[in-house]
C-alpha positions in Angstrom: 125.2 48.9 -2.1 125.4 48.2 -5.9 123.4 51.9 -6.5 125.9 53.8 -3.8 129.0 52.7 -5.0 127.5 53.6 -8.8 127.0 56.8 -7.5 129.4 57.5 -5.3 132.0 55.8 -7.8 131.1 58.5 -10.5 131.9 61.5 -8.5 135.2 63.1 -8.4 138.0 61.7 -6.1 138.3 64.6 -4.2 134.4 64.8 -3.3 134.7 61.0 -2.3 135.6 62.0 1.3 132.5 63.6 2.2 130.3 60.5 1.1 132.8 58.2 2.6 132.5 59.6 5.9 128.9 60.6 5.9 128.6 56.8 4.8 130.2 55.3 7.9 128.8 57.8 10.1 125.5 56.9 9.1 126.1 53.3 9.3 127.0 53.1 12.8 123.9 55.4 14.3 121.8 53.3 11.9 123.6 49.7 13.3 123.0 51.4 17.1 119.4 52.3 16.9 118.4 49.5 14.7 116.3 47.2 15.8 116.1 43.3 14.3 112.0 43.9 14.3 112.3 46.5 11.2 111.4 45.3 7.9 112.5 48.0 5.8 112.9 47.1 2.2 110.2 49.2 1.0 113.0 52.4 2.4 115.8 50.2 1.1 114.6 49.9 -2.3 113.0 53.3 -2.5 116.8 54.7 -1.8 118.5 52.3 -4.2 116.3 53.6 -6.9 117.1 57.2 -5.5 121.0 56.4 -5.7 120.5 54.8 -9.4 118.4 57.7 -10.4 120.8 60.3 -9.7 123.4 58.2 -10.6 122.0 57.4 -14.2 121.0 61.2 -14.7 123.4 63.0 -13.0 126.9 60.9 -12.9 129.1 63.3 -10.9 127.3 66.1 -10.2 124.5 66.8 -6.9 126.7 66.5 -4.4 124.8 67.3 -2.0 121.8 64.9 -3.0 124.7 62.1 -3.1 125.9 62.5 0.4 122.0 62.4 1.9 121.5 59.0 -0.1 124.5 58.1 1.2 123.7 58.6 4.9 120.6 57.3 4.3 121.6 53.9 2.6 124.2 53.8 5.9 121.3 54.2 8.3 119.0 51.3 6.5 122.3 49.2 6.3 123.3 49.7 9.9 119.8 49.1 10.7 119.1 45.7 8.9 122.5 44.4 10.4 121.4 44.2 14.0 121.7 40.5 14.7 118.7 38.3 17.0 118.9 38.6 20.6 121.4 36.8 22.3 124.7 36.9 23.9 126.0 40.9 23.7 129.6 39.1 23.1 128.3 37.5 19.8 126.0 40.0 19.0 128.9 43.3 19.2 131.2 40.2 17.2 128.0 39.7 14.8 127.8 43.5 14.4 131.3 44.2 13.8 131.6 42.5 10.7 128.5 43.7 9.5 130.5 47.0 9.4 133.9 45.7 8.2 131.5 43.8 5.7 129.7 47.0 4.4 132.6 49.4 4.2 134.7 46.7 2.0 132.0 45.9 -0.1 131.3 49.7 -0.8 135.0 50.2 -1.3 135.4 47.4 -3.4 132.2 48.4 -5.7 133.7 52.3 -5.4 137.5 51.2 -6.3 135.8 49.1 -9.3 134.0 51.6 -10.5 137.2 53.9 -10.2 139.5 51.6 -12.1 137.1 51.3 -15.1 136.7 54.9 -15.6 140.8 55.4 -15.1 141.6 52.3 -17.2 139.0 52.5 -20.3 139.0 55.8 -21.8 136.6 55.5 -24.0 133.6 57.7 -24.9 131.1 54.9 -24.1 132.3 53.7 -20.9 130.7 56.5 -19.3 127.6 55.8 -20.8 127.8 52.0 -20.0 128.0 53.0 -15.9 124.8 55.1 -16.4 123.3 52.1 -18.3 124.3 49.8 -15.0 122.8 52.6 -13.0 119.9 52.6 -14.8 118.9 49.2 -15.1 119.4 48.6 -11.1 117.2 51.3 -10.8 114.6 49.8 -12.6 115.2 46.4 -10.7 115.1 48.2 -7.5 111.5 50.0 -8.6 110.3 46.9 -9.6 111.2 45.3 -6.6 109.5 48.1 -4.6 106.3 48.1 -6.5 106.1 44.2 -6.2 
């Protein structure tokens, strides 16, 4: 989540849309064919090192590299939100907010990242993000190589 909003935060507003929506798309075919048997923190790593990457290297620009990293971290969060077997009241309840949880916590990270660049003008800002970006990145590599 951290590495999407990082990347999606450092694009233009007016581009925002298109990751937005492929975002929640993404999210609820990955939270419908999920299953809770995956394991998929190898994929989920591997992306947020993508989505720091690009972010790091390439703050604002790819846009079309940002909005498949953005469907992608939508399916693998949709996907490892599928709650246990039980009750298909609890479980549409569990799943729902799994979904209000993910799109207010990616527009919370977004909005943050948002105010900061609006708010604090100055030269190094800019280069502080891609220092955030980068260091996730190398957390999320490590991660996957452990």
């Amino acid at each position: 989540m951290l590495g999407l909003g990082l990347l999606i935060g450092g694009l233009a507003v007016e581009k925002i849309r298109w990751n937005w929506g492929t975002f929640s798309v993404s999210l609820f075919g990955g939270l419908i064919a999920g299953s809770n048997s995956l394991e998929p923190d190898a994929m989920m790593f591997a992306s947020a090192f993508a989505a720091c990457s690009v972010a790091a290297l390439f703050p604002g620009r790819l846009m079309p590299i940002a909005i498949a990293l953005s469907a992608i971290g939508g399916v693998l969060i949709g996907s490892v939100s599928v709650p246990d077997d039980g009750e298909m009241r609890d479980r549409i309840f569990t799943m729902s907010g799994s979904i209000v949880g993910a799109f207010i916590g990616l527009l919370y990270i977004v909005g943050l990242i948002f105010v900061i660049r609006e708010r604090y003008t100055w030269p190094w800002v800019g280069t502080a993000l891609r220092v955030v970006a980068a260091w996730l990145g190398a957390i999320a590599l490590l991660m996957l190589a452990l």
